[in-house]
N, C-alpha and C positions, 0 to 999 in steps of 0.2 A: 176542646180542651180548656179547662178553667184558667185564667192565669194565676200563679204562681203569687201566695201572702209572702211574701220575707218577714220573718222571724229574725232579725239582728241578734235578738235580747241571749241567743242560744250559740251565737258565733263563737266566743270565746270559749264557754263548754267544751264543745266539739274542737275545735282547734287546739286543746287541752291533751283531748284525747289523741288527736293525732299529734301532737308530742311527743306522749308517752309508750306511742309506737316507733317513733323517729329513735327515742334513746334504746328498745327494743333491738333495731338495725345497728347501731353505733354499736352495741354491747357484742355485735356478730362479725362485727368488721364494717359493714356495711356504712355508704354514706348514711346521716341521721335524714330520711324523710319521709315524713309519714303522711299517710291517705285516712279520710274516713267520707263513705258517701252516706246521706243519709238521706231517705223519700219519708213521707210524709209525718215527722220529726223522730221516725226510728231510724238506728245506725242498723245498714245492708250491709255492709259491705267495706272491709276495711285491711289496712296493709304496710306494709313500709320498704322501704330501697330492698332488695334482695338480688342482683342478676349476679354477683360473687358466688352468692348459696345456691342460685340453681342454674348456674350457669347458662343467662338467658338475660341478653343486652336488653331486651325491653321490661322487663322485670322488676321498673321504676313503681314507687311507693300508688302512685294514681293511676297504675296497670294492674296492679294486686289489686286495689279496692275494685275497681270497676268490674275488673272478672268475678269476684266472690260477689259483688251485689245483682248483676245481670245471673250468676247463677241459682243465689237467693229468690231473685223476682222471676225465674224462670223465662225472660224476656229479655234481649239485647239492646231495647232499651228503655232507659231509664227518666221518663218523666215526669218535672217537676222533681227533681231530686237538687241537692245539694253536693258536693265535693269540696271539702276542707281538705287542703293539702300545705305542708309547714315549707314548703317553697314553691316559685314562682312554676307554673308547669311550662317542660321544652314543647317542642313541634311535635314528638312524637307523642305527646300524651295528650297536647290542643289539639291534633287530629281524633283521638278517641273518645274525647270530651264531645266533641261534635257530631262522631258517627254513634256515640250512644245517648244524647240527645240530653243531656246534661243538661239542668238550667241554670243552673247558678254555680259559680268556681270564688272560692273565699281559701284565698292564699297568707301565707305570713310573710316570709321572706322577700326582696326582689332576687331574683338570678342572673346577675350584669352582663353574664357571658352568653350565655345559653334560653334565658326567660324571655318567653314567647309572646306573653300577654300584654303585657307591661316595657318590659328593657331592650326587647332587640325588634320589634315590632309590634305590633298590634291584631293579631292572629286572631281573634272572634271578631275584630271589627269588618273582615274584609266582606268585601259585594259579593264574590262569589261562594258563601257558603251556604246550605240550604237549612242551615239550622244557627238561631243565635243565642249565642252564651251570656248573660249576664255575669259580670267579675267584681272581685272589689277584694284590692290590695291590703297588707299592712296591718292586718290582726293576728297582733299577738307579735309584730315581727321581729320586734328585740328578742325576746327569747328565742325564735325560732333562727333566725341570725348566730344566736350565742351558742346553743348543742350545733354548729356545723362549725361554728371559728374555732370551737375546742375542739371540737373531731380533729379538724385539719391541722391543727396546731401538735395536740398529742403524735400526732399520725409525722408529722415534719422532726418532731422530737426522739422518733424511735431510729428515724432514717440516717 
């Protein structure tokens, strides 16, 4: 397998885009977060919060993409791909990251409570996994910060 050129110049682009799916979610009730995987600088495979809409707890924004892009590429997994997600990914979606073989994870947000990568431990660094993820926090995270503090804030205001 080749290794993997990173492309930074295109992070922000793509993290755009998975915004503009996060405010998609928010518009549905859904928390605002959005997924976009993308392999060799096309977008496969993309998504946002939905497990209200289809009543399915795993149904987080980086569960959407990853299924429509493994469906797209006809293959389960995904190498040398990309994952843009507008917040920090939990456990449940750092296990999927790793069992489809993800290589690179470019998040916006931290997630204090629940972020996997970054805030509540360090989930790709560990010794026992047989695949490793490359990550890199913080792009674009203000904005990505800002459509969740207004969600929650509109959503505390209705209550």
């Amino acid at each position: 397998m080749r290794p993997q050129i990173i492309d930074r110049s295109r992070d922000q682009e793509f993290m755009r885009l998975a915004l503009d799916l996060a405010a998609q979610g928010a518009a549905l009730g859904e928390v605002p977060v959005g997924a976009v995987l993308v392999q060799h600088g096309q977008v496969i495979g993309q998504g946002f919060n939905r497990p209200i809409i289809d009543s399915d707890p795993s149904a987080h924004a980086e569960m959407v993409a990853i299924r429509a892009a493994a469906k797209a590429a006809s293959n389960y997994r995904l190498p040398g791909s990309t994952l843009y997600v507008t917040l920090e990914p939990c456990s449940m979606c750092a296990g999927l990251i790793v069992h489809s073989r993800v290589a690179r994870v470019v998040y916006g947000a931290l997630e204090p409570k629940a972020g996997i990568v970054q805030s509540q431990g360090q989930f790709f660094s560990q010794g026992f996994l047989n695949h490793r993820v490359m990550f890199e926090g913080g792009v674009l995270a203000e904005e990505c910060g800002v459509i969740l503090s207004e969600f929650f804030k509109a959503r505390r205001a209705k209550a």
